[in-house]
C-alpha positions in Angstrom: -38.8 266.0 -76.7 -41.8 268.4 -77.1 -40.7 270.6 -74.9 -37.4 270.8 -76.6 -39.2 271.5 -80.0 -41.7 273.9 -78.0 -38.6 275.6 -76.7 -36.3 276.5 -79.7 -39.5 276.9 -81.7 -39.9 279.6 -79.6 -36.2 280.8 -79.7 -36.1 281.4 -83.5 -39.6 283.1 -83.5 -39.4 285.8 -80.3 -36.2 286.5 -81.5 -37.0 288.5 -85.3 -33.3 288.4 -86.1 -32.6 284.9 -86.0 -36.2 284.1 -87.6 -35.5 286.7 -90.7 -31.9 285.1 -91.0 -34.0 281.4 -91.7 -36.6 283.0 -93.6 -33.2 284.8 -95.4 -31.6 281.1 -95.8 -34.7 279.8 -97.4 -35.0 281.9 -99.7 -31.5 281.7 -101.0 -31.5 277.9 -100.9 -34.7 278.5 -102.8 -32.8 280.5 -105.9 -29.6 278.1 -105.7 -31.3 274.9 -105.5 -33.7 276.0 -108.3 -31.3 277.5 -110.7 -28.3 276.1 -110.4 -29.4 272.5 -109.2 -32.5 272.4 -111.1 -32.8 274.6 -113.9 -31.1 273.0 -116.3 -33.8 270.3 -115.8 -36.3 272.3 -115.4 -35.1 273.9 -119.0 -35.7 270.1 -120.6 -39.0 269.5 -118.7 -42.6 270.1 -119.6 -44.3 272.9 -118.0 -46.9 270.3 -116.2 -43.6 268.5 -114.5 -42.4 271.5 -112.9 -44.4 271.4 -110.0 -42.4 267.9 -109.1 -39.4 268.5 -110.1 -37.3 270.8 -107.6 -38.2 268.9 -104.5 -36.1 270.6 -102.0 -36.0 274.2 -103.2 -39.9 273.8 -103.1 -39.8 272.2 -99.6 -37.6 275.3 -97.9 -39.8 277.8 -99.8 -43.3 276.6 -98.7 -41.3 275.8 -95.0 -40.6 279.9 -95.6 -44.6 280.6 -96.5 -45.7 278.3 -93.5 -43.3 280.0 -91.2 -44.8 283.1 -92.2 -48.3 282.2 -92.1 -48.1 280.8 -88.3 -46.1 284.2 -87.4 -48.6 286.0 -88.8 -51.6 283.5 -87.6 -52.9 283.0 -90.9 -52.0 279.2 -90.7 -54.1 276.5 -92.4 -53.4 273.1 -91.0 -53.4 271.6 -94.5 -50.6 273.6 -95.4 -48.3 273.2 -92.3 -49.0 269.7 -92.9 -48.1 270.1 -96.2 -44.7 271.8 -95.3 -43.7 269.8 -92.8 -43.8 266.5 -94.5 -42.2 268.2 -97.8 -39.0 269.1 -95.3 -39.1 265.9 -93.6 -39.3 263.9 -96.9 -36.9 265.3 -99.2 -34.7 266.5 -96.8 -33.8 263.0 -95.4 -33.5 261.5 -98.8 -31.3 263.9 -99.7 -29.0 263.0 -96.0 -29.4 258.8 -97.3 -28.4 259.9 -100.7 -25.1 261.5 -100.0 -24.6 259.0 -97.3 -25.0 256.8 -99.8 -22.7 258.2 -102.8 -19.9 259.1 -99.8 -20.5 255.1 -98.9 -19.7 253.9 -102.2 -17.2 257.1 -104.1 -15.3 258.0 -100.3 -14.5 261.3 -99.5 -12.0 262.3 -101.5 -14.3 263.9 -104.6 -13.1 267.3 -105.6 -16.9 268.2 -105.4 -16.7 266.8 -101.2 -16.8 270.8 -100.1 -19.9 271.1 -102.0 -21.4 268.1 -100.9 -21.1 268.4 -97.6 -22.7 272.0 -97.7 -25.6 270.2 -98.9 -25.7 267.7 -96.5 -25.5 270.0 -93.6 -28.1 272.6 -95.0 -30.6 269.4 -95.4 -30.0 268.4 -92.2 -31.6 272.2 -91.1 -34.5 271.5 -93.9 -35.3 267.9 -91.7 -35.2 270.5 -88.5 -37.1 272.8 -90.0 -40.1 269.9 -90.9 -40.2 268.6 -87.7 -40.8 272.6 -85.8 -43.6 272.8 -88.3 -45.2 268.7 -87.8 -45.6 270.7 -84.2 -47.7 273.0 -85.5 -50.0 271.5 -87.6 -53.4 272.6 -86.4 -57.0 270.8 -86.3 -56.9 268.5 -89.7 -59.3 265.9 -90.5 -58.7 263.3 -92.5 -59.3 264.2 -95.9 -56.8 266.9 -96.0 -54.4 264.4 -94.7 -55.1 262.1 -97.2 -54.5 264.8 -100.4 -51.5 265.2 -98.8 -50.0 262.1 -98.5 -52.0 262.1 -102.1 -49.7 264.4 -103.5 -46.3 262.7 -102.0 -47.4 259.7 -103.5 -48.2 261.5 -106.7 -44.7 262.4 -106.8 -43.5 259.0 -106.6 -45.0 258.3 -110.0 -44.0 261.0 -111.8 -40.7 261.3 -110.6 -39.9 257.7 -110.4 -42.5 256.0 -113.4 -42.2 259.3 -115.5 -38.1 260.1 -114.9 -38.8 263.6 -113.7 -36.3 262.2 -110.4 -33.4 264.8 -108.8 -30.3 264.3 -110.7 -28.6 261.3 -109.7 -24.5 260.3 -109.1 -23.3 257.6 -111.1 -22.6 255.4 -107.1 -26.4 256.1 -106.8 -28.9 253.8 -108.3 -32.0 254.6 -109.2 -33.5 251.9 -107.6 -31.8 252.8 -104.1 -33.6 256.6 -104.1 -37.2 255.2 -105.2 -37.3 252.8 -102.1 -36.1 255.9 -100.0 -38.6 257.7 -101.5 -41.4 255.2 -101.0 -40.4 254.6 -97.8 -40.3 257.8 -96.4 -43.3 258.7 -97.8 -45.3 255.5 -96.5 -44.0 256.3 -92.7 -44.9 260.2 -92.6 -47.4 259.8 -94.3 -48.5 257.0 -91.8 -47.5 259.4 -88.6 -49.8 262.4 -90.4 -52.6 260.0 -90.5 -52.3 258.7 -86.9 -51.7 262.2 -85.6 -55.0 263.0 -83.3 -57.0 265.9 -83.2 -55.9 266.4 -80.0 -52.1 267.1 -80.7 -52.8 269.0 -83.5 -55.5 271.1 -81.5 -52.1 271.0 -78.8 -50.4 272.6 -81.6 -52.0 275.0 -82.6 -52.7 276.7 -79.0 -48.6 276.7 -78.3 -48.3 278.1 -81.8 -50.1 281.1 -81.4 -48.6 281.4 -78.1 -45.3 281.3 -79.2 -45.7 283.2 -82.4 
């Protein structure tokens, strides 16, 4: 499975116009997800809650900076840590979330088209979190520990505070908190078991490939 990951990490970064097309798609979903998704939350929110609020236009744009960084090799583990678990988090909440509203409304919403765009793109923003978990580079434990930290953080304030992603009406909240505590209890679990010596594995076939 490594080499897999190893191998079409590789294709989208030797190859500049398939790696500017994903840097390209990032940054749209970026703009979409944040203005037209978000903003009108973001409109009724306090400045301080802003930061939590837009959970997968955030993820795909520091997945965009990270991809950057490691081209580049200006990488910081912390951050492609960071990344990676902000893909891998929001962007299979957002796949059990639509499974679930499709489970309980069927398929047959006028908005289905729409929906299923989403689903599809979050499916690449997962993808995109587990290239980057590859590259994580020498981390000690403390920087793992803000990080889960700051996932866990987001729990509260989305979840205790109601700064959560706009819901469907088949969607309770109840259902996406336990996705969200759950997802973030088992990355942040894999982060902390990672060992030095995968991410030091990393980080060699990173610059290598980059």
């Amino acid at each position: 499975m490594l080499r897999l990951i190893d191998w079409v990490y590789g294709f989208i970064t030797r190859n500049p116009l398939i790696f500017w097309a994903c840097m390209l798609t990032n940054t749209v979903g970026v703009i979409w997800g944040g203005l037209i998704w978000y903003g009108p939350m973001l409109m009724d929110s306090p400045l301080w809650a802003w930061p939590f609020i837009p959970d997968c236009p955030e993820a795909a744009l520091w997945a965009t900076a990270a991809f950057l960084l490691l081209r580049y090799g200006r990488d910081k583990g912390w951050f492609t840590a960071f990344a990676a678990f902000s893909c891998i988090k929001y962007g299979i909440w957002t796949l059990m979330f639509w499974a679930k509203h499709w489970s309980v409304a069927g398929f047959s919403d006028p908005e289905f088209l729409l929906e299923l765009m989403l689903f599809v793109s979050h499916m690449g923003l997962t993808a995109e979190g587990v290239l980057l978990a590859t590259r994580i580079g020498p981390l000690t434990i403390p920087p793992r520990l803000g990080v889960i930290g700051w996932f866990a953080l987001s729990i509260f304030v989305d979840y205790g505070l109601g700064f959560h992603p706009p819901l469907t009406d088949t969607v309770p909240k109840l259902y996406v908190f336990w996705v969200a505590t759950a997802l973030t209890a088992l990355i942040g679990a894999a982060l902390l078991l990672l060992p030095a010596a995968a991410t030091q594995r990393a980080a060699v076939s990173t610059h290598l490939a980059g």
